[in-house]
N, C-alpha and C positions, 0 to 999 in steps of 0.2 A: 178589368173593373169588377169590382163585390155587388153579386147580384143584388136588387132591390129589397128582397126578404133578409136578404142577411146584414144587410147594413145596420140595420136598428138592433139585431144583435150580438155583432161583433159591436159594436158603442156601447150597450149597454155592459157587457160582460169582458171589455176589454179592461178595466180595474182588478179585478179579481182576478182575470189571467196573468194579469202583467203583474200583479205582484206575486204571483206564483210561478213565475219562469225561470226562477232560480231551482227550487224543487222539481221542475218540470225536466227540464234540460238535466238536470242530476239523475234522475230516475231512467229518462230515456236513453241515455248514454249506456245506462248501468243496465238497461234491457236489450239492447242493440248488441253491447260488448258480448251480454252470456250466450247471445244466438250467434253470432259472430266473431269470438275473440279473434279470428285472424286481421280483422279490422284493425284492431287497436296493435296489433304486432307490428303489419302489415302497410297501415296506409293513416291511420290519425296517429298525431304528434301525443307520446306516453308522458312528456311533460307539461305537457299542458292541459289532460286530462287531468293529474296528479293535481298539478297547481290550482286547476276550476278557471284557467284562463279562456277553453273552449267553450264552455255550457256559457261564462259569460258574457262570450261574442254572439252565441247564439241567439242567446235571450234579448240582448237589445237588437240584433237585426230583424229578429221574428216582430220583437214591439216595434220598432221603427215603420215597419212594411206594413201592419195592422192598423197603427195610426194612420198612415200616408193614406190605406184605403177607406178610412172612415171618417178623417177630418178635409181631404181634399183629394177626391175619389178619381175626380177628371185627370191625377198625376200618377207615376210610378216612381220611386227611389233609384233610378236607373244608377246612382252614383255609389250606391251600396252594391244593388244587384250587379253591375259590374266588375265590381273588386271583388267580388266573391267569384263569379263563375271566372276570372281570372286565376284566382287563386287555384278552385277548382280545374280546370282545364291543365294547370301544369301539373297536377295529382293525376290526372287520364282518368275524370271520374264522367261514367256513363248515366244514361237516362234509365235504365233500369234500376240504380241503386237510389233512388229517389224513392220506388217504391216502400221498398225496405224501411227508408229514413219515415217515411210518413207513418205506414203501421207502427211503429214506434214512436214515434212521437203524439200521435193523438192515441194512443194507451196510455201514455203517460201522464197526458192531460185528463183524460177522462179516472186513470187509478188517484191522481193527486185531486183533482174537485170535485170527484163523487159523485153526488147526485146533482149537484150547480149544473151537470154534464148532460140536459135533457137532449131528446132525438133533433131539435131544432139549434141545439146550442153548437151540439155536433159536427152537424151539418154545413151551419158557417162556418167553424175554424177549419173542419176537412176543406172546405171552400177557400179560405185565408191560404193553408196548407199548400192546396194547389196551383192557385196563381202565381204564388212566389219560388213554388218548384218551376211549373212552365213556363216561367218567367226565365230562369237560370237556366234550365233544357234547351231552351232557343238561343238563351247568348253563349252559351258554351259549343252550339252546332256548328257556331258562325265563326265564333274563333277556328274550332279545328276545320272548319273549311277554310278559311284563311290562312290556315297554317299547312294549306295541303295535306292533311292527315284524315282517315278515318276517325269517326268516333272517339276517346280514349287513344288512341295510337301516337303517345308520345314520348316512348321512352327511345334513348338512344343508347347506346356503348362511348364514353369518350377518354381517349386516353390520358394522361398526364401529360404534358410536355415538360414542364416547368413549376416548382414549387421555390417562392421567397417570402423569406420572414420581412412583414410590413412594419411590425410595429412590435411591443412586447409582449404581445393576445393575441396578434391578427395575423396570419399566412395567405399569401394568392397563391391560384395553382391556377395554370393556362393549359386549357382544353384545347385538343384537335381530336379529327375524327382518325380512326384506326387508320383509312383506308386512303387518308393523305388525300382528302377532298373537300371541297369549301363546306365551312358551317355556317348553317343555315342563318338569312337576314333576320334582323331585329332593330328596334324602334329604338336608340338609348331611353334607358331607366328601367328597359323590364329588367324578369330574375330569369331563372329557372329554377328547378327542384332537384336535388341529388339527393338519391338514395344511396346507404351505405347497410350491412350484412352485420348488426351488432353480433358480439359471443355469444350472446344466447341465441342466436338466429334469429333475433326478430330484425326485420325489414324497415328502416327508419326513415324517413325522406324530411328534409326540411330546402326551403326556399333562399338562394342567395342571388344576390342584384349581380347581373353583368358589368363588370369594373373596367371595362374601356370600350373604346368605338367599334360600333360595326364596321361590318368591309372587309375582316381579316381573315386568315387560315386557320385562328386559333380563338377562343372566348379565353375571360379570364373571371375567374368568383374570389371576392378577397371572405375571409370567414375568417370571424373573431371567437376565438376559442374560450365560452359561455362558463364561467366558474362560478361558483355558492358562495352568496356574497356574507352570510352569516353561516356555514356550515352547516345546516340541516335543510337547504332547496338542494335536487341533484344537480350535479355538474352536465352541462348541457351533452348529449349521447353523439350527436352525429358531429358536432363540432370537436369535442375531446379525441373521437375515433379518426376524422379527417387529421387535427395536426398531430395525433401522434403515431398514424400509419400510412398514410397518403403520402404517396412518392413518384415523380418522375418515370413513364411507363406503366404504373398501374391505372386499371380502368375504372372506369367510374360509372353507374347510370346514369343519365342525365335527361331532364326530360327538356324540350322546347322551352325557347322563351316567351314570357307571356308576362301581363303587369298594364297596369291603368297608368300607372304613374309617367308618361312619356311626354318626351320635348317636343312641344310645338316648332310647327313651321314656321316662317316668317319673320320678320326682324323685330316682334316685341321685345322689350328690355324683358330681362329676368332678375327672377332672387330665388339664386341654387343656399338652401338654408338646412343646414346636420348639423348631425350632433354624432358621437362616437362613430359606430360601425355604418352609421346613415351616410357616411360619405361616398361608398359605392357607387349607387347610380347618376349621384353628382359627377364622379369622375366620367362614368360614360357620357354623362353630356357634355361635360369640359372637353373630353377627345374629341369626342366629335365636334364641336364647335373649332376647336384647331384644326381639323382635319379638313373639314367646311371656307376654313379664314373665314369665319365668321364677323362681321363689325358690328355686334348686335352688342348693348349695353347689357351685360351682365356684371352684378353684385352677388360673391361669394361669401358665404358667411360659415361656418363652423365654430362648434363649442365641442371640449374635448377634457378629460381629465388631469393631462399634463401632453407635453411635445414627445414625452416617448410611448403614450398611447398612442398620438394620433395616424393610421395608419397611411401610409402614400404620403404622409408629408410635403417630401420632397417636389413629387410629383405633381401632387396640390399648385402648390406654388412655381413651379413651371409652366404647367397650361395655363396658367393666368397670367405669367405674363407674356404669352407666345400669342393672347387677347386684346388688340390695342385698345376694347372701349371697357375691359372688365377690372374690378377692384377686389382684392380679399381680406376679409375681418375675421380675425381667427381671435377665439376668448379660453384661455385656459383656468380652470380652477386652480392648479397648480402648475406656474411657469418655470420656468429657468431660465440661465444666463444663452439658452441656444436659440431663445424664441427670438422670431423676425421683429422689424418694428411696428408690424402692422397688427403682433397681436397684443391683446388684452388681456387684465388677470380679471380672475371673478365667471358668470354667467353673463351669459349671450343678451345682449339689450339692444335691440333691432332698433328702439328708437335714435340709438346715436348714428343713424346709416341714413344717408338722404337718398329716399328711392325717386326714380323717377316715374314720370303719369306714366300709367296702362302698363305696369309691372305685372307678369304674372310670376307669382310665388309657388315653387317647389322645396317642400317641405319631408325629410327621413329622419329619423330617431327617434329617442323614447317618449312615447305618450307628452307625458310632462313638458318637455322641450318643446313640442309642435304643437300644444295647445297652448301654451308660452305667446311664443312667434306669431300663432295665429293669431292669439289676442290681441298683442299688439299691430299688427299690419294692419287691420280691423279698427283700431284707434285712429291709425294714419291714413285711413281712408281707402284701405285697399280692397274691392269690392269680395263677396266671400265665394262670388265663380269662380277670382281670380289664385287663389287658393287652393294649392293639391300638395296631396302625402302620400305618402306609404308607410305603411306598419309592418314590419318586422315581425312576425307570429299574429296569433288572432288579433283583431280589426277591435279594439274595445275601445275606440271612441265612442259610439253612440249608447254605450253601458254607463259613462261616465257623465 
């Protein structure tokens, strides 16, 4: 909670900062990187710096957290703050580099508003700063003690077993451990992180959802290989490096799995709802749900660009009907004569689906699509607890 002295000025001066946190987050990025370039080599995504899709995850989660503690101070954002040290924990980021982030980032704010910047103004957002760092500090301890790890201690060695082409973009490759002994439990719908060794030597790591059921001797990551959709964005680094050198027997780092996005207990109906490369941790729920003989009402829904994008297709449509109480609605933009009957041409329109009471909604794919979906289940009455996603790269829902 924002002490009493700072509340009236984080209120007052939270206009001025929040329309400066685009400037803010630019500058600190750009002072952290020249004390640090191994950061940006090493452990943040070099595309999404490029693009300004991190600074502007930043900026609304810092505004979102600063609101929360001035408009309704008795709450915490627990549902941000947890997709983040989620996110965080499968990076293996420690409580030491917090510090770091903060001297940078309130230089940033103090070089960008100047003198607005007096010793009291400070003082709160160092305040703001560090609640929502200690905030992240604690759910990050609590993961890696849950996950049986030290601190940071989450990398592993995992071999290839298995590399297959899903789709026309998208390859899985099924993880085991060297040393032919079980990998480690998970929740369906988490990811984890694989890093890969670019030509240049920089160190890339990005996040891919676990694509079938726990239980096994092997994990599986499907990765859709990220192309420039007008020629001057780059072609996505770790996904281009995975399918065109990742092979059967080569090893991989991998860290733990980790992920907010996870399938409830219990026999509530669901709505598993993607869109492209979002259908991964759908599939981990579908397996498990067969694996389970589950009789829970489940509505599967996907939207996808045509049937030879869509990746696991096949498989899709197997677990669902090895589901006696589930249904699948598949919408393609562009069909063909191979599409089932169950799918549709055009975009995903949730309203033509009759959910039933106390549906809880799991939502994967781009922004657009899931705030789509979310609209609508929202129209039909679907409560917005009952509502959860994941974002694929930075979280820029609350930017938008």
């Amino acid at each position: 909670m924002l002490s009493t002295q700072s509340i009236p000025v984080v209120r007052a001066t939270l206009p001025a900062v929040g329309s400066s946190l685009g400037s803010i987050t630019e500058l600190f990025y750009r002072r952290m990187f020249e004390e640090r370039p191994d950061l940006l080599r090493s452990l943040f995504n070099r595309a999404n710096q490029a693009n300004g899709a991190q600074r502007e995850a930043l900026a609304g989660a810092v505004a979102a957290f600063a609101t929360t503690l001035v408009e309704r101070p008795g709450e915490r954002p627990d549902a941000v703050l947890g997709r983040i040290a989620h996110k965080h924990a499968s990076l293996g980021i420690t409580a030491d580099q917090y510090t770091l982030v903060g001297r940078h980032l309130m230089g940033a704010v103090v070089e960008v508003l100047g003198d607005a910047v007096t010793p009291e103004v400070g003082a709160a957002w160092d305040e703001v700063y560090w609640l929502m760092a200690n905030a992240l500090i604690a759910m990050e301890a609590r993961l890696y003690a849950g996950a049986g790890v030290e601190n940071g201690a989450v990398w592993r060695d995992m071999e290839i077993a298995d590399r297959v082409e899903e789709s026309v973009d998208a390859a899985s490759f099924e993880l085991r451990r060297p040393d032919g002994g079980p990998t480690e439990p998970f929740t369906p719908g988490r990811y984890v992180s694989v890093q890969v060794e670019l030509p240049d030597g920089a160190k890339q790591i990005r996040q891919y959802s676990l694509s079938s059921a726990p239980g096994r001797k092997t994990w599986r990551i499907t990765v859709k290989r990220e192309r420039s959709a007008d020629g001057r964005a780059p072609e996505g680094e770790v996904s281009s490096w995975l399918h065109a050198h990742a092979r059967p027997g080569d090893l991989l780092k991998v860290s733990l799995p980790f992920g907010d996005l996870v399938l409830p207990e219990g026999d509530s109906p669901l709505l598993l709802a993607s869109a492209g490369i979002g259908v991964t941790p759908m599939l981990s729920m579908l397996d498990h749900l067969v694996d389970t003989a589950s009789e829970r009402h489940v509505t599967v829904l996907h939207a996808d660009r045509s049937p030879a994008h869509h990746a696991h297709r096949p498989e899709v449509e197997e677990l669902v009907g090895r589901l006696p109480n589930a249904t699948l609605h598949v919408w393609y933009e562009t069909p063909d004569e191979s599409v089932a009957p169950h799918a549709h041409e055009g975009r995903a329109d949730v309203s033509r689906l009759t959910l039933p009471e106390g549906v809880s909604a799991f939502l994967c794919g781009p922004l657009p699509f899931m705030q789509g979906v979310r609209g609508d289940l929202l129209t039909q009455g679907v409560g917005p607890k009952d509502i959860h996603y994941e974002v694929f790269g930075p979280d820029l829902w609350l930017s938008k």
